[in-house]
N, CA, C and O atoms as CSV, one atom per row, in Angstrom:
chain,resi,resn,atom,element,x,y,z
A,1,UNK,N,N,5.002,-16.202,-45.779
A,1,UNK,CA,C,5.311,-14.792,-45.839
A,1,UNK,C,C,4.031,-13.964,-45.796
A,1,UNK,O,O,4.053,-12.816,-45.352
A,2,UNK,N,N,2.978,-14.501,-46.228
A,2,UNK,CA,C,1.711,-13.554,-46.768
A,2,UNK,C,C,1.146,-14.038,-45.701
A,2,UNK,O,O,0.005,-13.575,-45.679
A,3,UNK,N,N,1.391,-15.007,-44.418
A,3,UNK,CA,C,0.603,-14.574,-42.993
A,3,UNK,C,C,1.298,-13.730,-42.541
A,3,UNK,O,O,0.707,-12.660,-42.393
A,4,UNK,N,N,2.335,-13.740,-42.243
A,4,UNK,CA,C,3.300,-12.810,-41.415
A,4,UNK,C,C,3.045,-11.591,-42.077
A,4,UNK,O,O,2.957,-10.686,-41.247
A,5,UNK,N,N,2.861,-11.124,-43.471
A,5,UNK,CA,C,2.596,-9.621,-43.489
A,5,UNK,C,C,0.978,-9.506,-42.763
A,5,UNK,O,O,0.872,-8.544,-42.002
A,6,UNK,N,N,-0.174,-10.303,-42.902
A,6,UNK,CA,C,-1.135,-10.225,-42.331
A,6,UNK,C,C,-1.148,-10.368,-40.924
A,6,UNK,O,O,-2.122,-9.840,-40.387
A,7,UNK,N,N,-0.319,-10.950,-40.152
A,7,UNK,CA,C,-0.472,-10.971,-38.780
A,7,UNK,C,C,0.388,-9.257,-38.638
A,7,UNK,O,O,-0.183,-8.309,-38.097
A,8,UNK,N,N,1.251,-9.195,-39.001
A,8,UNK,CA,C,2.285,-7.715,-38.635
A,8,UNK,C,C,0.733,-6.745,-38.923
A,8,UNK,O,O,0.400,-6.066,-37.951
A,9,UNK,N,N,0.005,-6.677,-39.907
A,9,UNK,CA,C,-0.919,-5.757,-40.199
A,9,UNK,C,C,-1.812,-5.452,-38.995
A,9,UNK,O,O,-2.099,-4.386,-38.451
A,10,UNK,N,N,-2.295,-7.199,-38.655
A,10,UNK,CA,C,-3.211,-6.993,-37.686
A,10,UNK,C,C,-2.692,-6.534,-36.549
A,10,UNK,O,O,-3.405,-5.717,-35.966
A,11,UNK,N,N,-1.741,-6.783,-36.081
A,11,UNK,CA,C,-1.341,-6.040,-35.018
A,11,UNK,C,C,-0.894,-4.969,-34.781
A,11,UNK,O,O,-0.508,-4.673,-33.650
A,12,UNK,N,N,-0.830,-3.822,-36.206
A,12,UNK,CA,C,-0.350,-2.966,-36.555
A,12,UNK,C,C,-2.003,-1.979,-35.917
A,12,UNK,O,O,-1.954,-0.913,-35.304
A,13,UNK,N,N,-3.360,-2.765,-36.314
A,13,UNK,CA,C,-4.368,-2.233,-36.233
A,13,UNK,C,C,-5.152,-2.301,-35.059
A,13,UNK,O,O,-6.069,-1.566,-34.691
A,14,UNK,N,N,-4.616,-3.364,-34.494
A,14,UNK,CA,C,-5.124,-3.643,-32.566
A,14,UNK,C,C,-4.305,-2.810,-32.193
A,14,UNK,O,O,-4.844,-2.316,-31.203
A,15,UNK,N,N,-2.910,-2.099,-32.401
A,15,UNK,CA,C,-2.093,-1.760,-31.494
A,15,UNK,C,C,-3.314,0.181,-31.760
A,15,UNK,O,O,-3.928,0.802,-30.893
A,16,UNK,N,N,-3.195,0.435,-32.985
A,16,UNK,CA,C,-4.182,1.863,-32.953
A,16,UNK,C,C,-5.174,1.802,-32.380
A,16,UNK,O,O,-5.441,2.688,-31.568
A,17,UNK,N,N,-6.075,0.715,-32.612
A,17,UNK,CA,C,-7.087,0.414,-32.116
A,17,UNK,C,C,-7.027,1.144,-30.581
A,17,UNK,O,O,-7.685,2.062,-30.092
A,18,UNK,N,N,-6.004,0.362,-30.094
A,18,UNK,CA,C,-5.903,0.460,-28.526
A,18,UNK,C,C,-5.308,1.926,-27.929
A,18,UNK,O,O,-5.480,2.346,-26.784
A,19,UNK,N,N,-4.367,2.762,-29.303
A,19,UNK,CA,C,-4.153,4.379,-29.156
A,19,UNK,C,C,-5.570,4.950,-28.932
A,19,UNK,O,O,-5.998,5.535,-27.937
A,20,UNK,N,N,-6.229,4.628,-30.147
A,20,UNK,CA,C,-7.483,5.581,-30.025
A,20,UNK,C,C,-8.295,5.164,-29.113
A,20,UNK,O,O,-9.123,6.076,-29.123
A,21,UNK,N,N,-8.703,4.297,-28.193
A,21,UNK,CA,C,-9.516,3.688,-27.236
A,21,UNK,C,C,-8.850,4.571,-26.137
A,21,UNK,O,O,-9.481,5.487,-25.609
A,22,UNK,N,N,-7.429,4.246,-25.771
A,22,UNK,CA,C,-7.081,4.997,-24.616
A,22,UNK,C,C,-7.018,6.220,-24.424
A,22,UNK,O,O,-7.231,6.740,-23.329
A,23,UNK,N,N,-6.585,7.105,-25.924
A,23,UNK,CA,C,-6.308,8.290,-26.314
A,23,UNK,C,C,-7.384,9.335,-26.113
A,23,UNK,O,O,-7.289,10.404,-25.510
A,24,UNK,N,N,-8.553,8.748,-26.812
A,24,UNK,CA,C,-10.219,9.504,-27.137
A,24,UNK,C,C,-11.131,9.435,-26.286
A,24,UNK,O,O,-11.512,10.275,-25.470
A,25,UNK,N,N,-11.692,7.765,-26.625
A,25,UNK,CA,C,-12.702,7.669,-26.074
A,25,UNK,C,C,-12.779,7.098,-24.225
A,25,UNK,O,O,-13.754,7.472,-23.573
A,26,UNK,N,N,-11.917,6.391,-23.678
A,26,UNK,CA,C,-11.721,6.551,-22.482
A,26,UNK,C,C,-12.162,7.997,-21.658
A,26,UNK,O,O,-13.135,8.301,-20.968
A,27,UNK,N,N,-11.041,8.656,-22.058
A,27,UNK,CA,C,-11.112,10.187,-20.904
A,27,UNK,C,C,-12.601,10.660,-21.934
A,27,UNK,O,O,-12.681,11.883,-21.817
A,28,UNK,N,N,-13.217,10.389,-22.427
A,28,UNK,CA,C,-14.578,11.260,-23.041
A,28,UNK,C,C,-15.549,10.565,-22.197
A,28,UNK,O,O,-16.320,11.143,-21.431
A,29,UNK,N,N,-15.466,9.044,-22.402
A,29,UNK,CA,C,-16.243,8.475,-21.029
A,29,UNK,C,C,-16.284,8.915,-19.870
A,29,UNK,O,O,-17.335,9.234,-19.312
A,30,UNK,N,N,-14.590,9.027,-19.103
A,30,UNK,CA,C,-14.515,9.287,-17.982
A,30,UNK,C,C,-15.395,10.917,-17.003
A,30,UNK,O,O,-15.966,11.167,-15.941
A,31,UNK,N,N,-14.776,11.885,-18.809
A,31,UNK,CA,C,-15.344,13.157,-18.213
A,31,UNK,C,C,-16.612,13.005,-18.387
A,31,UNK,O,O,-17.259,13.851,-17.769
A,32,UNK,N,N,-17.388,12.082,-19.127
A,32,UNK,CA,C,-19.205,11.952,-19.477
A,32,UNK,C,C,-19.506,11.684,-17.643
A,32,UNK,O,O,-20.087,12.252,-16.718
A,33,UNK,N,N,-18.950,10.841,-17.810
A,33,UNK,CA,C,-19.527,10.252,-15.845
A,33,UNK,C,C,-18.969,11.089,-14.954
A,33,UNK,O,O,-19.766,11.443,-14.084
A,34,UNK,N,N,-18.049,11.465,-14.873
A,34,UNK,CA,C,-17.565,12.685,-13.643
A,34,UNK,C,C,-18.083,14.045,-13.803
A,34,UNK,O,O,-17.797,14.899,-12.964
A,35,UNK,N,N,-19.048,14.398,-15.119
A,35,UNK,CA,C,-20.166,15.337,-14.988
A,35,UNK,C,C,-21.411,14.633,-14.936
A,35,UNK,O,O,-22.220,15.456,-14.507
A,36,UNK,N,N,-22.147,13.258,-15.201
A,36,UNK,CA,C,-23.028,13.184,-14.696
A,36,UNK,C,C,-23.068,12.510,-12.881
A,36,UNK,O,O,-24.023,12.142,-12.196
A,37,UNK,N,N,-21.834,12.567,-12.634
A,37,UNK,CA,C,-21.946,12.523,-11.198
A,37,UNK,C,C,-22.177,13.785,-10.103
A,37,UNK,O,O,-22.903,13.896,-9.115
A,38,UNK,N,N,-21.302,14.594,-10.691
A,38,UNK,CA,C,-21.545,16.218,-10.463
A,38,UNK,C,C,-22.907,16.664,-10.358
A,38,UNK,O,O,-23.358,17.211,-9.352
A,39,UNK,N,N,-23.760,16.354,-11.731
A,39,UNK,CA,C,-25.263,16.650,-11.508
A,39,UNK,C,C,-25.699,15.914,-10.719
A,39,UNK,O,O,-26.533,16.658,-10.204
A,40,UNK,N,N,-25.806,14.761,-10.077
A,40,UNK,CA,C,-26.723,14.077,-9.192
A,40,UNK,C,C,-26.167,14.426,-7.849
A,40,UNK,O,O,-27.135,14.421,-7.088
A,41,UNK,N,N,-25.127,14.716,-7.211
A,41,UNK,CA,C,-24.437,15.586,-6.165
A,41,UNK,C,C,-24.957,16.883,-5.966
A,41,UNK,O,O,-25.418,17.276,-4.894
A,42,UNK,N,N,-24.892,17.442,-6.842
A,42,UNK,CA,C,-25.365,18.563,-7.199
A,42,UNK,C,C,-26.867,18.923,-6.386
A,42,UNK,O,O,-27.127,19.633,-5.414
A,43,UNK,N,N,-27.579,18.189,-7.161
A,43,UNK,CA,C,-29.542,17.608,-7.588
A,43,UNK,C,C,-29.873,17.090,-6.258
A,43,UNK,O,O,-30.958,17.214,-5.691
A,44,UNK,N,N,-28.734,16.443,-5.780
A,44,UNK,CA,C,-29.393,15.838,-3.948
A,44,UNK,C,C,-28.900,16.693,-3.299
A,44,UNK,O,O,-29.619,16.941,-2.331
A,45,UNK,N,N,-27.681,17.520,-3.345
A,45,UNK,CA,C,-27.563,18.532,-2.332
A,45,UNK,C,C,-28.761,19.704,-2.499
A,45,UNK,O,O,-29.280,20.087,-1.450
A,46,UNK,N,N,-29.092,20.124,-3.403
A,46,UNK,CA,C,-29.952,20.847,-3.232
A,46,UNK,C,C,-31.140,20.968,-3.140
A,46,UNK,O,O,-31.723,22.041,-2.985
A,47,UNK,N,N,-31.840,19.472,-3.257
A,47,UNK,CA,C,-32.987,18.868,-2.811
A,47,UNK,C,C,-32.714,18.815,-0.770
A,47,UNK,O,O,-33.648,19.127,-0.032
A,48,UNK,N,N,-31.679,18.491,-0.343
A,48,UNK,CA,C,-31.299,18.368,0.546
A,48,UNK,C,C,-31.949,19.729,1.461
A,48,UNK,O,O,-32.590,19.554,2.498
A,49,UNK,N,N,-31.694,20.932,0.950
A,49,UNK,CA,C,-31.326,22.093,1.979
A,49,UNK,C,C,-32.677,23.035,1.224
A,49,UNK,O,O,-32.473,24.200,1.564
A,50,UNK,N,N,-33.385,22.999,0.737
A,50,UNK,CA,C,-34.423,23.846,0.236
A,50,UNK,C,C,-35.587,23.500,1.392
A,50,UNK,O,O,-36.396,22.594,1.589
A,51,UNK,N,N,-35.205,24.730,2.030
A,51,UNK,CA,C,-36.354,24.696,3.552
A,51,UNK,C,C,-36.834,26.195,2.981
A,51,UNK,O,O,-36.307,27.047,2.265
A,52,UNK,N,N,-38.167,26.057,3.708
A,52,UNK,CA,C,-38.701,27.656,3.699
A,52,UNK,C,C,-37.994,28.356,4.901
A,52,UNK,O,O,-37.315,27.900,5.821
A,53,UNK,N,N,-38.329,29.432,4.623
A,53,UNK,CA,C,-37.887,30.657,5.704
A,53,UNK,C,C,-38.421,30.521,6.955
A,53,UNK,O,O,-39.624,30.271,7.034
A,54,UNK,N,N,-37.826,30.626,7.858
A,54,UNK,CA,C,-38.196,30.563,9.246
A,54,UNK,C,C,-38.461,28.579,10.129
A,54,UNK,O,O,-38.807,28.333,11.284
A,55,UNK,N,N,-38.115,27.558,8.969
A,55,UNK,CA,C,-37.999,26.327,9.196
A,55,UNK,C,C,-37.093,25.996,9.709
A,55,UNK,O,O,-35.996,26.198,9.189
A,56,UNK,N,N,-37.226,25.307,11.034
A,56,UNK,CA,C,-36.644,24.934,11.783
A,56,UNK,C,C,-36.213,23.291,11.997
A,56,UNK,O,O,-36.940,22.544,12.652
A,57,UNK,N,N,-35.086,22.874,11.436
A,57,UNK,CA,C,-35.195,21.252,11.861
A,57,UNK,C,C,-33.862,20.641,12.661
A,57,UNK,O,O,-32.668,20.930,12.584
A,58,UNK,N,N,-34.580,19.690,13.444
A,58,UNK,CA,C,-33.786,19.174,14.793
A,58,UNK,C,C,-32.952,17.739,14.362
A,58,UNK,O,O,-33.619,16.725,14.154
A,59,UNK,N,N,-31.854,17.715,14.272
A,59,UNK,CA,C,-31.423,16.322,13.743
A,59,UNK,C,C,-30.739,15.750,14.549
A,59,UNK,O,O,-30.312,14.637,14.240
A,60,UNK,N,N,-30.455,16.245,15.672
A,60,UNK,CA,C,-30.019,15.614,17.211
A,60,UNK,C,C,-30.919,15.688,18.383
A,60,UNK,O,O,-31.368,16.827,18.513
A,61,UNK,N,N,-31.231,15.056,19.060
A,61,UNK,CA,C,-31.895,15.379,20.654
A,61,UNK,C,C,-31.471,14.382,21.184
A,61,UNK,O,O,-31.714,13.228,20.832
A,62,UNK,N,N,-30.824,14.715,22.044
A,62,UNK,CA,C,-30.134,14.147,23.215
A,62,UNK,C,C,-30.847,13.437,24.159
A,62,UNK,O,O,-32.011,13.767,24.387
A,63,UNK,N,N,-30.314,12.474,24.770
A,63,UNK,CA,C,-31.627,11.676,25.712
A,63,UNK,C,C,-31.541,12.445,26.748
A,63,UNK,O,O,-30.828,13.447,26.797
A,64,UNK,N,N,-32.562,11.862,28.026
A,64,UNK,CA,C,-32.753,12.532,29.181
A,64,UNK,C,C,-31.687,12.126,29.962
A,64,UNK,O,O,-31.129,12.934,30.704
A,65,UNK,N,N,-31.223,10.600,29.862
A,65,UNK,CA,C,-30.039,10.412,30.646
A,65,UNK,C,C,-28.781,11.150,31.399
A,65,UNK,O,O,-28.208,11.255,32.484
A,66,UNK,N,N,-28.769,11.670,29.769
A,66,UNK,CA,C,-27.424,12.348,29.900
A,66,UNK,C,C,-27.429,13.656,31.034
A,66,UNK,O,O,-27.990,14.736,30.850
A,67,UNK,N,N,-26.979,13.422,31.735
A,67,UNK,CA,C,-26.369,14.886,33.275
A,67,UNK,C,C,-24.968,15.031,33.616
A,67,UNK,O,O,-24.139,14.259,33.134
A,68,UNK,N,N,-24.731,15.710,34.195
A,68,UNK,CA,C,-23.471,16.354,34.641
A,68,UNK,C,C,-22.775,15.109,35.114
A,68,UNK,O,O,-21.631,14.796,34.785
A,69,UNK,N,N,-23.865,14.159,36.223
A,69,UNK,CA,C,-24.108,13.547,36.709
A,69,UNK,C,C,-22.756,12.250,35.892
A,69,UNK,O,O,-21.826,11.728,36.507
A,70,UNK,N,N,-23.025,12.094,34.738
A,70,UNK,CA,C,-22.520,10.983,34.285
A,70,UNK,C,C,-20.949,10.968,33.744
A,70,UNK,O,O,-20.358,10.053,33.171
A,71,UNK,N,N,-20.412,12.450,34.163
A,71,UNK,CA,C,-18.696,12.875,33.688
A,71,UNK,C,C,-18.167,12.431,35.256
A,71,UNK,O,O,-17.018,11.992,35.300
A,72,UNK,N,N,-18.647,12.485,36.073
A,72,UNK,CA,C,-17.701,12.282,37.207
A,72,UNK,C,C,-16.941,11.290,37.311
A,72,UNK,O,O,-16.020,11.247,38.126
A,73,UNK,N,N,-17.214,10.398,36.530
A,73,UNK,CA,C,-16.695,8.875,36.607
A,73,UNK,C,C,-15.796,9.336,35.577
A,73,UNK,O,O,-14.932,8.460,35.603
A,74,UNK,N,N,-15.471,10.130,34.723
A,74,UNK,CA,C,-14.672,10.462,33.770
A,74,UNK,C,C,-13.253,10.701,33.831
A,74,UNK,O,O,-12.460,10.639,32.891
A,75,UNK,N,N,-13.067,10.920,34.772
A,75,UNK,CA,C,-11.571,11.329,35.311
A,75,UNK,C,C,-11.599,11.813,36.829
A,75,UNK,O,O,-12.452,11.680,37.707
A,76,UNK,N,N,-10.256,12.469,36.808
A,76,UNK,CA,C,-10.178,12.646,38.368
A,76,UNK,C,C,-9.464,14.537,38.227
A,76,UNK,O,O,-8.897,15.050,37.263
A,77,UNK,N,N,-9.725,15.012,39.280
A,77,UNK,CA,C,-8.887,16.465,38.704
A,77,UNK,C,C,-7.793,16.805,39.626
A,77,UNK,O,O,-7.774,16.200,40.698
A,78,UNK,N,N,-7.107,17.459,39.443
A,78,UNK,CA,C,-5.856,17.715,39.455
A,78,UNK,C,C,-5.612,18.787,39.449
A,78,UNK,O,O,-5.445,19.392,38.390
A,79,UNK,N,N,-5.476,19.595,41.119
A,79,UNK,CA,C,-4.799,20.748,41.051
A,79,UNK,C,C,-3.772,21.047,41.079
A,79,UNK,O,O,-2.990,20.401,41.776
A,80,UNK,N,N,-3.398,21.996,40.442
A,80,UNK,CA,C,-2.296,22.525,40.290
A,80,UNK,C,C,-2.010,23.849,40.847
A,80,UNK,O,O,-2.844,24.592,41.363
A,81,UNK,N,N,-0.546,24.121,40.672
A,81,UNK,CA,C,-0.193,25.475,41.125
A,81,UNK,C,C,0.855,25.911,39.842
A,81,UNK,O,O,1.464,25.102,39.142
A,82,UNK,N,N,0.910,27.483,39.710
A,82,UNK,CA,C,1.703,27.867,38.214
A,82,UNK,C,C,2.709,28.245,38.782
A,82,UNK,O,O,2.817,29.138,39.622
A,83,UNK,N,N,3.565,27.510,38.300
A,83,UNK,CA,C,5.523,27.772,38.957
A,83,UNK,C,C,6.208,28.841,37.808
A,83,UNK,O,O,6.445,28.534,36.640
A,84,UNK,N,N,6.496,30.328,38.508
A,84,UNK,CA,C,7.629,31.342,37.912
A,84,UNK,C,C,8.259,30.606,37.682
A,84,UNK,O,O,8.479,29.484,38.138
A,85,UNK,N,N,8.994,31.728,36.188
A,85,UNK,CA,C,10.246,31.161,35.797
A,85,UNK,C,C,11.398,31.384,36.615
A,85,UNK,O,O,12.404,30.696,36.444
A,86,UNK,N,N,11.358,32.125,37.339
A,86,UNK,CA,C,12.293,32.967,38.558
A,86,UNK,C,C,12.484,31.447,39.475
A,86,UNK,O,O,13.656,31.128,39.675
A,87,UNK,N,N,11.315,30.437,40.076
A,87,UNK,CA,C,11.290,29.517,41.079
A,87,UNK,C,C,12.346,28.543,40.425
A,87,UNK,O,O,13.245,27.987,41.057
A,88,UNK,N,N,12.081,28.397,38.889
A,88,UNK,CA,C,13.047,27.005,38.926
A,88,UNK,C,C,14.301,27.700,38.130
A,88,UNK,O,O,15.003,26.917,37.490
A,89,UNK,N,N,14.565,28.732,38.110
A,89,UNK,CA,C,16.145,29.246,37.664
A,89,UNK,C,C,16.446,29.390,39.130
A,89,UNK,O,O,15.349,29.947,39.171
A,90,UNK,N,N,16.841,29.425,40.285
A,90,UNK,CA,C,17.035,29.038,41.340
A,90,UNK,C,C,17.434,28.058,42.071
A,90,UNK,O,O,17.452,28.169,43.297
């Protein structure tokens, strides 16, 4: 009898245990890291974009290859003519 009230106890105290773990300190963790993630997002975006005035920077250049030259093979075209609504109620 006097385990069974001690086992009912202990599990009476893992089961709070596990209220207040999920209840408290979880989401206090969670929001601790989803604001120190915020600051380092934050801290590299704006390390990111702090140019002086009148700085100019190029983060594409295109090769020389590329010409008009290289769409023709792209398709084929297709003229058309624009048909009234008058032509095909007729």
């Amino acid at each position: 009898m006097k385990t069974l009230f001690i086992f009912f106890i202990s599990l009476i105290i893992v089961f709070l245990l596990f209220h207040l773990f999920f209840r408290y300190i979880l989401p206090w963790l969670l929001k601790r890291w989803v604001k120190l993630l915020m600051k380092n997002t934050v801290e590299t975006s704006n390390y990111e974009y702090k140019k002086t005035e009148g700085e100019v920077n190029v983060d594409y250049i295109p090769s020389e290859n590329n010409t008009k030259s290289d769409f023709k093979d792209s398709g084929e075209y297709v003229d058309f003519e624009e048909i009234d609504e008058k032509d095909i109620k007729e």
